[in-house]
MIROKOL-955744 format. One line per field, with one value per residue (C-alpha): x, y, z; residue number from 1. Coordinates in Angstrom, 2 decimals. Each point is the difference from the previous one (the first is absolute). Layout:
% MIROKOL-955744
east <- [X | ...]
north <- [Y | ...]
up <- [Z | ...]
resi <- [NUM | ...]
This chain:
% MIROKOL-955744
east <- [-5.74 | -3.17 | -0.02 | 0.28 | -3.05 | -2.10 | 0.26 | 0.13 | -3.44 | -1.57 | 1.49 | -2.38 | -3.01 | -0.19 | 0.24 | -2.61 | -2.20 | 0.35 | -0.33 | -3.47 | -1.11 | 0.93 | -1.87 | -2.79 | -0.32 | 0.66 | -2.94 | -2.43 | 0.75 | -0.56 | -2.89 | -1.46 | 1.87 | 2.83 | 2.74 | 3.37 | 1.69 | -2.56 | 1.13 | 3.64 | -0.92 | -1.77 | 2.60 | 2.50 | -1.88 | -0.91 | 3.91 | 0.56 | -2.68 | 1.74 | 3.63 | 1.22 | 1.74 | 3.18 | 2.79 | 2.55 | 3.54 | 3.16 | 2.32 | 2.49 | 3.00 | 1.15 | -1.31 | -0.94 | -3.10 | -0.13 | -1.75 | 2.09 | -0.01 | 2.00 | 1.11 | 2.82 | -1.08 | 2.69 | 0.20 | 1.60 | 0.26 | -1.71 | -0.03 | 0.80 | -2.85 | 0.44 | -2.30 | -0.26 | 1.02 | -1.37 | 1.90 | -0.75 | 2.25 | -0.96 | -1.78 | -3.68 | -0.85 | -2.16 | -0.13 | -1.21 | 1.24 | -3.00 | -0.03 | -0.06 | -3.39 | -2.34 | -3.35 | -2.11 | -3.24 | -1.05 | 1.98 | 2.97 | 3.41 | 2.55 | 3.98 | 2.58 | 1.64 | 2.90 | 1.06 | 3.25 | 0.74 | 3.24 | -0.35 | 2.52 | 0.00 | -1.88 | -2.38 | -4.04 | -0.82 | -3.37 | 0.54 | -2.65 | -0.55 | -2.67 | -1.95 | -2.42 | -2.77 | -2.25 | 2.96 | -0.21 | 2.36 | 1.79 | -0.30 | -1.72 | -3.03 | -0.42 | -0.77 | 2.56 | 0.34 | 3.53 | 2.09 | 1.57 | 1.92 | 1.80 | -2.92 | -1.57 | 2.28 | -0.60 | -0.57 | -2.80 | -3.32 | -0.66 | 2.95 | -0.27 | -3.47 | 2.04 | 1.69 | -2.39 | -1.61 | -2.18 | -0.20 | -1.38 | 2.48 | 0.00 | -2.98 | -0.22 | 3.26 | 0.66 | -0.14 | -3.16 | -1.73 | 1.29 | -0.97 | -3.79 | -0.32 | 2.18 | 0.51 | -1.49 | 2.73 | 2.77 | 0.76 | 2.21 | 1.90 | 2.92 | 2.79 | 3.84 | 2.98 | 1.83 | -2.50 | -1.84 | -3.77 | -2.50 | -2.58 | -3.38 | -2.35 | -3.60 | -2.08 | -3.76 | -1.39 | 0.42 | 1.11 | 3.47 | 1.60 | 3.82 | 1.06 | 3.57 | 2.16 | -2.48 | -3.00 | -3.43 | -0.87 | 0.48 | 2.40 | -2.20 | -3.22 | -0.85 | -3.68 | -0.27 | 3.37 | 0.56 | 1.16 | -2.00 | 1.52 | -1.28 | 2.78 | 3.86 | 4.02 | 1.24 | 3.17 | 2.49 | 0.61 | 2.50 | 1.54 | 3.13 | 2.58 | -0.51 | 0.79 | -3.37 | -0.19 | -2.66 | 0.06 | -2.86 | -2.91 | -3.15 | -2.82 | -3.12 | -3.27 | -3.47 | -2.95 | -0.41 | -3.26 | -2.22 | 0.83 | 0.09 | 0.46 | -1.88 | -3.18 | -2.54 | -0.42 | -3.08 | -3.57 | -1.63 | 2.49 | -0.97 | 3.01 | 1.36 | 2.66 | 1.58 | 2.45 | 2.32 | -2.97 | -2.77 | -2.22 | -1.99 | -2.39 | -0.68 | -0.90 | 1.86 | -1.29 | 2.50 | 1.02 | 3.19 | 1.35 | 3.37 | 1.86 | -1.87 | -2.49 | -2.81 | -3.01 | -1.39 | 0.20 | -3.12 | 0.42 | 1.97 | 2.21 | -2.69 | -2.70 | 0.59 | 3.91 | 1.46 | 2.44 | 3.08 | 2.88 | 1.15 | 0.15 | 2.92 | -1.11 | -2.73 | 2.59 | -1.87 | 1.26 | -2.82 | -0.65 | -2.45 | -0.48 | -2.18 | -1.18 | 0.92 | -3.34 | -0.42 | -1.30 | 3.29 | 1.65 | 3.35 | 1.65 | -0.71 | -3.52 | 0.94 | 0.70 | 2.06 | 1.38 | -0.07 | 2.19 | -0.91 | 2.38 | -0.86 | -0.78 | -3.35 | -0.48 | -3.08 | -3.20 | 2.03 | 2.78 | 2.63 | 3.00 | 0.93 | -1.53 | 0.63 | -1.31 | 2.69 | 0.78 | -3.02 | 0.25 | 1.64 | -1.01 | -1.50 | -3.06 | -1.65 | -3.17 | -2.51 | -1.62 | -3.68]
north <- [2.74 | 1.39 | -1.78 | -3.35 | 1.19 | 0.92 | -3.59 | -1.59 | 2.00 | -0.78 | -3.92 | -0.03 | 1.84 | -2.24 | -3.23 | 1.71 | 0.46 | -3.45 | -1.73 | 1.94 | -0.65 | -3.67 | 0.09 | 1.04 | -2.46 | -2.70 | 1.82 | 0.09 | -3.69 | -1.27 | 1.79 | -2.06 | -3.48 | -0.13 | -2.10 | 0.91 | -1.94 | 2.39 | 3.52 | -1.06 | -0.86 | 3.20 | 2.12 | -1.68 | 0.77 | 3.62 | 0.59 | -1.84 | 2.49 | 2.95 | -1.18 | 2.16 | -1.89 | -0.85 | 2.36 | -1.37 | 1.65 | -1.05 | 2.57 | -2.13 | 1.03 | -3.77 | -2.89 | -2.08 | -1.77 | 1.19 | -3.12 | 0.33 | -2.07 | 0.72 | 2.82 | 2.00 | 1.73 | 2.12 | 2.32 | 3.37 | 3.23 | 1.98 | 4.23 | 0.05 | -2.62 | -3.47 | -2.23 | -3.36 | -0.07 | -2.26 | -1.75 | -2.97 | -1.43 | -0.18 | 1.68 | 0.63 | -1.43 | 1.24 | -0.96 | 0.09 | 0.04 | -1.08 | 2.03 | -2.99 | -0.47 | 2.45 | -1.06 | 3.19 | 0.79 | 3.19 | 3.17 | 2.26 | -1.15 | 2.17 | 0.59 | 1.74 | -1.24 | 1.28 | -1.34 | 0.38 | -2.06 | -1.72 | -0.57 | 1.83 | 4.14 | 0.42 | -2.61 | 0.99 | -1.55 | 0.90 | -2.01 | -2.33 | 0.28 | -0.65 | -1.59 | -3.37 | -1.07 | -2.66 | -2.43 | -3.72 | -1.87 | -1.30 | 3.66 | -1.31 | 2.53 | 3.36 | 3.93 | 2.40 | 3.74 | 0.97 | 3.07 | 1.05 | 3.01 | 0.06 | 0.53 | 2.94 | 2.83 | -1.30 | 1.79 | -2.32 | 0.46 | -3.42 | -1.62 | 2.75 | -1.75 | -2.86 | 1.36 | -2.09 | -3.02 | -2.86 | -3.53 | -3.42 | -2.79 | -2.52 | 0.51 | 3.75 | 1.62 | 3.32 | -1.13 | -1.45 | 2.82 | 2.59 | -1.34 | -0.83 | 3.13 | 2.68 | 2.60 | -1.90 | -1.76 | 3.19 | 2.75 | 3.09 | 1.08 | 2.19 | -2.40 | 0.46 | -3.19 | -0.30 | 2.10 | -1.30 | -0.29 | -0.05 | -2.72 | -0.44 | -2.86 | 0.18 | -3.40 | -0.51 | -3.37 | -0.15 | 3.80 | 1.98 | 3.43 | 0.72 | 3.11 | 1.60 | 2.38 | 0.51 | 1.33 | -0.58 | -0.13 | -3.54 | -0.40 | -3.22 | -1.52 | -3.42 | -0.76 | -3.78 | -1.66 | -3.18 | -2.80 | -2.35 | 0.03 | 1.92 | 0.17 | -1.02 | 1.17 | 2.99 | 0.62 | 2.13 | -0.53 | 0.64 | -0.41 | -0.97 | 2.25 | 2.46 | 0.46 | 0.43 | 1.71 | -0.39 | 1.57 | 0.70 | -2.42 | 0.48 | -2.39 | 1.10 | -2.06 | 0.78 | -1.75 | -2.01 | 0.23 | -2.71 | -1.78 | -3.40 | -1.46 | -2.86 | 3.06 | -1.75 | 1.86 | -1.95 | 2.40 | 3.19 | 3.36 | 3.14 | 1.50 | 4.10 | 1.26 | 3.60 | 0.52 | 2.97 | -0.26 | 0.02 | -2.40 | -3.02 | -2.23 | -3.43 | -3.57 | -3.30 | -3.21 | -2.67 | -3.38 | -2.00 | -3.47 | -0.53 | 2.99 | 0.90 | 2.53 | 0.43 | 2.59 | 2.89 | 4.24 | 2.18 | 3.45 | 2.65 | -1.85 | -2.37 | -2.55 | -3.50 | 0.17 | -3.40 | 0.38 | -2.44 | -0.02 | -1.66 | -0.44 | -0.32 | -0.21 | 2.78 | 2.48 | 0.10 | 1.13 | 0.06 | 1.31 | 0.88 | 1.38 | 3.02 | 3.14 | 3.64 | 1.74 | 2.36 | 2.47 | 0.24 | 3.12 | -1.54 | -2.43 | -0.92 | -2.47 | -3.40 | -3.63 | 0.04 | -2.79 | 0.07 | -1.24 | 0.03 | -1.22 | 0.08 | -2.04 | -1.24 | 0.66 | -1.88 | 2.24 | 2.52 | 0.31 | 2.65 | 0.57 | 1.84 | -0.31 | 1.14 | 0.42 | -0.35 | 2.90 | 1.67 | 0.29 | -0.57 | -0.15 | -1.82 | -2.47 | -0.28 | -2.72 | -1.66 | -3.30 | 0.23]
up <- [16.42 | -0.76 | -3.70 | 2.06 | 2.45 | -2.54 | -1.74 | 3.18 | 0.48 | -3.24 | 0.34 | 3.50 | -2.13 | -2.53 | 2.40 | 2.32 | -3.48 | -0.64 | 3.21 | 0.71 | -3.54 | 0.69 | 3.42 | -1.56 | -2.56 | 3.10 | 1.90 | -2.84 | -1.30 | 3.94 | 0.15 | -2.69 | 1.51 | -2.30 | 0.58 | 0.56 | -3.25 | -1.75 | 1.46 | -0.62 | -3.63 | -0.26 | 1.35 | -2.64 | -2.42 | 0.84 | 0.30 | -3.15 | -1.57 | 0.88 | -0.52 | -3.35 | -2.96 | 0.31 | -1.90 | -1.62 | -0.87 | -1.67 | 0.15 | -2.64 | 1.72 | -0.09 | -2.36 | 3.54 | -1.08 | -3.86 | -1.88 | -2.89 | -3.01 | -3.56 | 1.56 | 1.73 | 3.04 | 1.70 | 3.01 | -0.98 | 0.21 | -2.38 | -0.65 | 4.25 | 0.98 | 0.64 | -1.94 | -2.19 | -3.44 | -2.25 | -3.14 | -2.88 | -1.54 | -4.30 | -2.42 | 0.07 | 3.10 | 3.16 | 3.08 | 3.57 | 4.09 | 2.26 | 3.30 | 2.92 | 1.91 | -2.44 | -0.86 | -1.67 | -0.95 | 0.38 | 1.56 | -0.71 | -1.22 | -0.18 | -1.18 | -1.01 | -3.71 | -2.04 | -3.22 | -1.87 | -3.31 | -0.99 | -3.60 | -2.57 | -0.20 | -3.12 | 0.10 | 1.32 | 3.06 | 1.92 | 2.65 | 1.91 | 4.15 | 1.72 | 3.13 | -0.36 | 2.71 | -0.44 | -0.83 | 0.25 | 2.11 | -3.32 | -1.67 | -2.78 | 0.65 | 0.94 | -0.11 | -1.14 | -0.22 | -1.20 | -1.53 | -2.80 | 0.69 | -3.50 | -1.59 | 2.16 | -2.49 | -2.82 | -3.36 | -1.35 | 2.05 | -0.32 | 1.39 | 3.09 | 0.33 | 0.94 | 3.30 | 2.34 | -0.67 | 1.29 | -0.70 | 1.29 | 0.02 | -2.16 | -2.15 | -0.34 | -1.10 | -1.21 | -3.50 | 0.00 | 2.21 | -2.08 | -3.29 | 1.26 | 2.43 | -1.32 | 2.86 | 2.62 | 2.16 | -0.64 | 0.32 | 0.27 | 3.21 | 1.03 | 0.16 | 0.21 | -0.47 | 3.23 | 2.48 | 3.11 | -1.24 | 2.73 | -0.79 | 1.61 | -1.66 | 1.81 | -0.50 | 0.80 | -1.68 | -3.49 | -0.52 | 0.60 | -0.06 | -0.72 | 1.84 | -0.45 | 2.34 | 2.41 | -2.63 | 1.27 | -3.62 | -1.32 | -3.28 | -0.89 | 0.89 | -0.99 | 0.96 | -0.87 | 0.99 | -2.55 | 2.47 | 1.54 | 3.16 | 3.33 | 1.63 | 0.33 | 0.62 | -0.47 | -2.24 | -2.06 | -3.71 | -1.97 | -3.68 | -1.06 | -1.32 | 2.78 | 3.80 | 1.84 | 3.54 | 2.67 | 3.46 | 2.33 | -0.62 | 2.14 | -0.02 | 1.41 | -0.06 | -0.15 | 0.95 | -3.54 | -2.26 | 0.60 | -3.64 | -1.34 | -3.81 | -1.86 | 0.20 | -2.71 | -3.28 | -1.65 | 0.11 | -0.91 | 0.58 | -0.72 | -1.12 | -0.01 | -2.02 | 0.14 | -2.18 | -1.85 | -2.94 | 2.52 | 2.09 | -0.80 | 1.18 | -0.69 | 1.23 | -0.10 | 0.43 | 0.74 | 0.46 | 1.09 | -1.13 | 2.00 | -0.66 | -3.18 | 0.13 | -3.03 | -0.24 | -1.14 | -0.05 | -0.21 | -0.49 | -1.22 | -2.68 | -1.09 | 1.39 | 0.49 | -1.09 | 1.09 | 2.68 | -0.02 | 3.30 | 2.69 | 3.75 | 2.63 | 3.54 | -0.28 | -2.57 | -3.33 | -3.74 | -2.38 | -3.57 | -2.88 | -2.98 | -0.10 | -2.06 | 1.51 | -0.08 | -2.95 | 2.42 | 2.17 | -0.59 | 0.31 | -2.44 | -3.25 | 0.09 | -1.14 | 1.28 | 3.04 | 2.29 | 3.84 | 2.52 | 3.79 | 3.25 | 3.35 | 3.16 | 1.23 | 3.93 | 1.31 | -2.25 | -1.03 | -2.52 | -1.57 | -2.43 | -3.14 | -3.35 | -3.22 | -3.32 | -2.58 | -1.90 | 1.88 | 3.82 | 3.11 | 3.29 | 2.95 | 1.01 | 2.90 | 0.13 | 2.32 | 0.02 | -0.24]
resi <- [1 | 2 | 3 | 4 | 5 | 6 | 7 | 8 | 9 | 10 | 11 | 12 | 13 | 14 | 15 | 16 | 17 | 18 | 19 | 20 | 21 | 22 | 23 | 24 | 25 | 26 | 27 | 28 | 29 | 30 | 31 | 32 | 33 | 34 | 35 | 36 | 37 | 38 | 39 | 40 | 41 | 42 | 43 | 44 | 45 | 46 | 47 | 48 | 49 | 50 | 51 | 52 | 53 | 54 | 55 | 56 | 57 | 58 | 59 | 60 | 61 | 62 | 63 | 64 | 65 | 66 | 67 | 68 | 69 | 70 | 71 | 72 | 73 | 74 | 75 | 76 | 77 | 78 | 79 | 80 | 81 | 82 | 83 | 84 | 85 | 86 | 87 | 88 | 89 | 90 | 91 | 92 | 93 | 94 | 95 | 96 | 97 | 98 | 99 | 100 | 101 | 102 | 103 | 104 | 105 | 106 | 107 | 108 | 109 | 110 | 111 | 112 | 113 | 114 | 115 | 116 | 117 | 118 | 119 | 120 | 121 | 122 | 123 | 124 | 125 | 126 | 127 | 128 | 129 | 130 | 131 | 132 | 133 | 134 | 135 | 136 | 137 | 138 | 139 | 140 | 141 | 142 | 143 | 144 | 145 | 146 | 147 | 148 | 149 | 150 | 151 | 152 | 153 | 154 | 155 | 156 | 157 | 158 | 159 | 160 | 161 | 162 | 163 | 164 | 165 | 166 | 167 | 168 | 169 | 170 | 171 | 172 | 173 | 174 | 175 | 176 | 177 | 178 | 179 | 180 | 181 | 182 | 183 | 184 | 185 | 186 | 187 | 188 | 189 | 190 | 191 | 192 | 193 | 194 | 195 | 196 | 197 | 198 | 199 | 200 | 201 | 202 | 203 | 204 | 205 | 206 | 207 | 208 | 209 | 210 | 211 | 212 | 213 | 214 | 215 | 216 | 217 | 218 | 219 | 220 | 221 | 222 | 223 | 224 | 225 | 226 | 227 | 228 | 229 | 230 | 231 | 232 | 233 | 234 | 235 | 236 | 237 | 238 | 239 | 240 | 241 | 242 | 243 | 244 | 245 | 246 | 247 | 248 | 249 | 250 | 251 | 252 | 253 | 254 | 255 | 256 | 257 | 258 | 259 | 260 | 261 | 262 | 263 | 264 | 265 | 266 | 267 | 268 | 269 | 270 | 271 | 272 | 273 | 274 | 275 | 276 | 277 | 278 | 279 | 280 | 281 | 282 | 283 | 284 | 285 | 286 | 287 | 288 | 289 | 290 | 291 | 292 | 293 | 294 | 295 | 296 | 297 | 298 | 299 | 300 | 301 | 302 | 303 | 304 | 305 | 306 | 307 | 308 | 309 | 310 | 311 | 312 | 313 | 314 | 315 | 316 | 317 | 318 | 319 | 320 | 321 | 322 | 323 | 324 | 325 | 326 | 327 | 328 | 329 | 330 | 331 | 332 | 333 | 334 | 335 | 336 | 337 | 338 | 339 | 340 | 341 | 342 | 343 | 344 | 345 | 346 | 347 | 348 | 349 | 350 | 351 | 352 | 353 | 354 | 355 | 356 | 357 | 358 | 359 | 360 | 361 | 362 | 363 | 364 | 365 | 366 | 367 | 368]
């Protein structure tokens, strides 16, 4: 009784709040021979203002709703918790179930995934689960962070460097971001085959953390996602020749970055680079023709070096042939070539870069 009094209570103070604040925005608005359609529209708006993001959960104890495409999406009952599980049908294939009315940009998403394989004792299988946002209506684009809990024990260091990864549907796979950033886009993580895994993926414009099991220490950080795309569905992916779970999947928004593509790239930058060999400094002038981008690098690795790249809706990839310094006290001096990705945002701009054979690290620059 007193649990219903108190919230009965509270209910009246916050419509008693709210009617006075609303009677004084009436009063003040009057005062100064407002009209009435105006107050109303004001009032709207100030209760739009303060209305918090929606939240969205899917508990996936049924498949009601599941956009599902080249895939098997059942409701069972998995390790004593009801959930979705997720199957495809062939070899080598992935695969993804949209979550109904989901349109993200910037927030929290997070889920609970398990992962068992079904290929032959014997045979080495990883495994491949993850969660996409950003995704197109047609799922031909979007953002993905996914596991590979086979690969957290492994023996060789490298392949345990392969227990969480990033990629950028369909232009930046894990083949190609591997071979051109080594290191960058995975990492290592405590992982076990047929365990609940808590996943948290934190996005804020064009950056985003991968947390596990409740760890407010991110597994991976990608600052300088690689699709074009601000904002879309929500989804779990899968591979085949494995049964992937997914319970629990929280969607909570934030108030998005104030971010659009197409950001020019032609003019003067004066560019910053810290790196694992140490910083530089240097200046770029540059020019665009369509999506092909020419110009020049003064500094560090040489003056006047002709820069050759191109352009896709503000995201840049550039490169040049240098010299490392002779005075550098890492790396041998010598003629190097430089690569450089990133996006352009309005006069400012920033990515990775590295000098092959030399350096790795990341650019920030300015328009001057």
């Amino acid at each position: 009784m007193n649990k219903s009094r108190d919230k009965s209570q509270a209910g009246c103070e916050v419509t008693t709040q709210m009617t006075t604040r609303q009677e004084a925005v009436r009063l003040i608005l009057l005062k100064h021979g407002l009209s009435c359609s105006a107050i109303l529209l004001l009032a709207a708006s100030c209760l739009f203002a303060e209305t918090p993001p929606r939240v969205q959960t899917f508990p996936l104890r049924d498949t009601a709703g599941l956009i599902a495409s080249k895939v098997k999406p059942e409701a069972v009952n998995y390790q004593g918790r009801k959930s979705v599980r997720i199957t495809i049908e062939g070899e080598d294939r992935e695969g993804l179930t949209l979550l109904p009315g989901t349109d993200f940009q910037d927030g929290a998403i997070e889920a609970d995934i398990a992962l068992k394989t079904t290929v032959q004792p014997g045979v080495r299988y990883p495994g491949f689960v993850g969660i996409a946002f950003r995704v197109r209506p047609d799922s031909s684009h979007y953002e993905l962070f996914y596991l590979r809990p086979g690969n957290s024990a492994a023996l060789d260091q490298a392949m345990r460097n392969h227990s969480v990864q990033y990629v950028s549907a369909p232009d930046f796979g894990w083949y190609r971001l591997r071979r051109e950033w080594p290191w960058v886009y995975e990492s290592h993580a405590e992982l076990a085959m047929e365990t609940w895994t808590k996943v948290r993926i934190e996005v804020a414009g064009r950056a985003a953390k991968l947390y596990l099991n409740g760890s407010d220490k991110p597994s991976l950080v990608v600052d300088g996602l690689k699709g074009e795309d601000l904002h879309g569905a929500v989804g779990l992916w899968s591979f085949s020749d494995e049964e992937a779970y997914f319970s629990n999947v929280r969607i909570t928004p934030a108030v998005p970055q104030n971010l659009k593509n197409e950001s020019e790239v032609a003019g003067s930058w004066e560019m910053r680079y810290s790196s694992d060999a140490g910083g530089m400094q240097a200046l770029m002038e540059l020019h665009r023709d369509g999506n092909k981008v020419t110009g020049t690098w003064s500094g560090s690795l040489g003056e006047g070096r002709g820069i050759t790249g191109t352009w896709r809706n503000g995201y840049v990839e550039l490169s040049f042939a240098g010299e490392w310094p002779k005075e550098s006290q890492q790396g041998t001096p010598g003629p190097v070539n430089a690569f450089l990705t990133g996006w352009i945002d309005g006069d400012s701009g920033k990515g990775r870069m590295r000098v092959e054979g030399r350096s790795d690290g990341a650019w920030v620059g300015k328009r001057k």
